[in-house]
C-alpha positions as CSV (number, residue, x, y, z in Angstrom):
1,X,133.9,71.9,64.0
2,X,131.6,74.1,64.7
3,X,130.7,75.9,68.3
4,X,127.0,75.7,69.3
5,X,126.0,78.0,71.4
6,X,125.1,77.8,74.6
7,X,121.2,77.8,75.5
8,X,119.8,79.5,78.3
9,X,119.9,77.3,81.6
10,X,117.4,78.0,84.7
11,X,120.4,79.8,85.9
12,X,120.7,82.5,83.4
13,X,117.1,82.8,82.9
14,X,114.0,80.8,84.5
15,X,111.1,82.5,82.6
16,X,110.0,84.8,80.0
17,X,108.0,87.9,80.0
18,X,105.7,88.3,76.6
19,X,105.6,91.7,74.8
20,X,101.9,93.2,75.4
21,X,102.8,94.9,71.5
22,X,103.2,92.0,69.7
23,X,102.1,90.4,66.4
24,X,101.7,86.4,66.9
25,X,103.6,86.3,69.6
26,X,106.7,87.9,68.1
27,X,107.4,91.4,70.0
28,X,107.3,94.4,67.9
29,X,110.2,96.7,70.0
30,X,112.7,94.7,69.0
31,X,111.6,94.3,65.8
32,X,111.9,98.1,65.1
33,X,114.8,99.1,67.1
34,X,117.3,97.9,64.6
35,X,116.5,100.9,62.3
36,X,116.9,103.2,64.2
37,X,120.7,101.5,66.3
38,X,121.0,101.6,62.5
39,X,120.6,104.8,61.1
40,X,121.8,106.9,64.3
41,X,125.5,104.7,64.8
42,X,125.7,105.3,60.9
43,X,126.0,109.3,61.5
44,X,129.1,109.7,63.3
45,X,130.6,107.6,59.8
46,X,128.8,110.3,57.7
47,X,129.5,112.8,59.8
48,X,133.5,111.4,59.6
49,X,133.3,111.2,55.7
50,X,132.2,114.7,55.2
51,X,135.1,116.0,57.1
52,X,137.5,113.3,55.2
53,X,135.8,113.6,51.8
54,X,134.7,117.5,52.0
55,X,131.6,116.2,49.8
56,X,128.5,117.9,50.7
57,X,126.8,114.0,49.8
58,X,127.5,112.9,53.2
59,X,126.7,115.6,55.0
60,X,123.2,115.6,53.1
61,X,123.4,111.5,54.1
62,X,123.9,112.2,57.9
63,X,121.0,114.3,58.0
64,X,118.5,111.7,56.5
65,X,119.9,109.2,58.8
66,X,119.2,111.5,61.6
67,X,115.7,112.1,60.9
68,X,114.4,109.0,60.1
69,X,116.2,107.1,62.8
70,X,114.5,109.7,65.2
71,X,111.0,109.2,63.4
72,X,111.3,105.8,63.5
73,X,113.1,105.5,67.2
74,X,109.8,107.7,68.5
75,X,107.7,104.5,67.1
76,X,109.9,102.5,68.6
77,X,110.3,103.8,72.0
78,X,106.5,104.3,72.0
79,X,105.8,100.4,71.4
80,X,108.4,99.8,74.1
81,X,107.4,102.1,76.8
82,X,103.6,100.8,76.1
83,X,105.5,97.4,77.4
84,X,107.1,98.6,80.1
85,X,104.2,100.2,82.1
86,X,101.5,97.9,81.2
87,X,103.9,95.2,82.4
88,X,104.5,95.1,86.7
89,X,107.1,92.4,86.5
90,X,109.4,94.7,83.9
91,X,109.0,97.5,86.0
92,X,110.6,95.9,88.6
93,X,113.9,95.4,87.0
94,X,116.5,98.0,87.6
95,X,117.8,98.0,84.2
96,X,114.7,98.4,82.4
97,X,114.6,101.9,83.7
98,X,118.2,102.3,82.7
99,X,117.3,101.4,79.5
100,X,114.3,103.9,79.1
101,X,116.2,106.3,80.5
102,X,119.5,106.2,77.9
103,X,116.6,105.4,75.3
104,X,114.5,108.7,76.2
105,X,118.4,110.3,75.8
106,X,119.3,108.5,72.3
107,X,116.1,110.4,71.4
108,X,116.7,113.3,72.5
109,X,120.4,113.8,71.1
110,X,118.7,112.2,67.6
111,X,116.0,115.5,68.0
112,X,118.9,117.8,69.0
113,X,120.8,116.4,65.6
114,X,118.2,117.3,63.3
115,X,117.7,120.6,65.0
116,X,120.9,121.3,64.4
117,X,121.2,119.9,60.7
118,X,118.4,120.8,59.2
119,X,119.1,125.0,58.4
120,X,122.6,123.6,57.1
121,X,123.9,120.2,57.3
122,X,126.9,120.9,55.8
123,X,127.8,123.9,58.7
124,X,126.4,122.0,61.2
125,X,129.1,118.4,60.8
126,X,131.9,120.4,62.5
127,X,132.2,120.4,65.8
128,X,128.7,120.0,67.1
129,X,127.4,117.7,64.7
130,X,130.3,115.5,65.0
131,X,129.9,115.5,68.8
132,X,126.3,115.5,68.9
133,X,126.4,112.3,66.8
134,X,129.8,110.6,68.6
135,X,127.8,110.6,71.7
136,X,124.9,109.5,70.2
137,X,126.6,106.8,68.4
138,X,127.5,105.8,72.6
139,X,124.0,106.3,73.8
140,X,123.0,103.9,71.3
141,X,125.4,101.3,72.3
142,X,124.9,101.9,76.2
143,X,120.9,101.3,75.4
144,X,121.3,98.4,73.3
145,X,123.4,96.7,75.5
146,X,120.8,97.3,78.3
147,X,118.3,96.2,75.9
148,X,120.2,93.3,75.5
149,X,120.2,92.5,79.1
150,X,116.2,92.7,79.7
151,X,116.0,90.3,76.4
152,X,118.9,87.8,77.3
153,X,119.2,87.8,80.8
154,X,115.2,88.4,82.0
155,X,113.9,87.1,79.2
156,X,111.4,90.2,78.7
157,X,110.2,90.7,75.8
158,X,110.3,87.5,73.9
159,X,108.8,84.7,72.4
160,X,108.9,81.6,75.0
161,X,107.6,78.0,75.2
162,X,104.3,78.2,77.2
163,X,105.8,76.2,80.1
164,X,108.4,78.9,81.2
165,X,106.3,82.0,80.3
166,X,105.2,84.0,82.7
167,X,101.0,85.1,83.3
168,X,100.5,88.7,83.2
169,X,98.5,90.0,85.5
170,X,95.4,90.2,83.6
171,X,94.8,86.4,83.2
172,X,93.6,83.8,85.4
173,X,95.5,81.0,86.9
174,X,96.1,77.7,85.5
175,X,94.4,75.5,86.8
């Protein structure tokens, strides 16, 4: 038999916040942050491969993932932040600044990653391309968690039934 899971109860979560960046009501963030969780958490496994394998293939892999999970987790973060300050009521939540903060970090270690890869990505895997993706790969983690939190818990950023939605500031009461 199978477990159905448990839906959110007034408890858990009493309303939901709608993504300003959105297409049809669907919120675009979390539409593009899987590529880049993606692409950056895969490193440290390249990055592990080259050392085991001694193929210059993954190292060459790592790299790309690097890059275009930083290119791609700019977009990202820009669509999110463009939420997160045209929005009051997200703002107010404690761990929606956690979660730019670690995100603004993930980015920064991504940058640092291709700084550091792109003259030689082969000489660049041991040691500080190994660590600079290892804590990445926790950065990532730690962010989406918090992510999670703001979707799940708050219910910011998704795609709720008119009757527990909260109005943004911009539009009139219902009357």
């Amino acid at each position: 038999m199978r477990k159905q899971l448990k839906q959110p109860t007034p408890r858990t979560r009493s309303h939901t916040v709608e993504s300003r960046m959105s297409i049809m009501h669907h919120p675009i963030h979390p539409m593009l942050v899987v590529y880049p969780v993606a692409l950056l958490s895969l490193v440290v496994v390249t990055d592990l491969l080259f050392l085991w394998a001694g193929d210059a293939f993954w190292a060459q892999v790592g790299y790309w993932l690097n890059a275009t999970g930083l290119g791609i987790g700019v977009i990202a973060g820009l669509v999110g932040m463009f939420d997160m300050f045209s929005l009051r009521v997200v703002r107010r939540h404690v761990s929606a600044w956690n979660h730019f903060i670690v995100a603004v970090m993930v980015l920064a270690m991504a940058a640092a990653g291709v700084w550091l890869r792109a003259p030689d990505a082969e000489a660049a895997v041991w040691p500080w391309g190994l660590l600079l993706s290892s804590v990445t790969f926790v950065l990532v983690m730690i962010a989406g968690w918090l992510g999670g939190t703001l979707s799940f818990r708050h219910g910011i950023g998704v795609y709720g039934d008119e009757q527990s939605r909260t109005p943004r500031e911009d539009e009139p009461p219902e009357e």
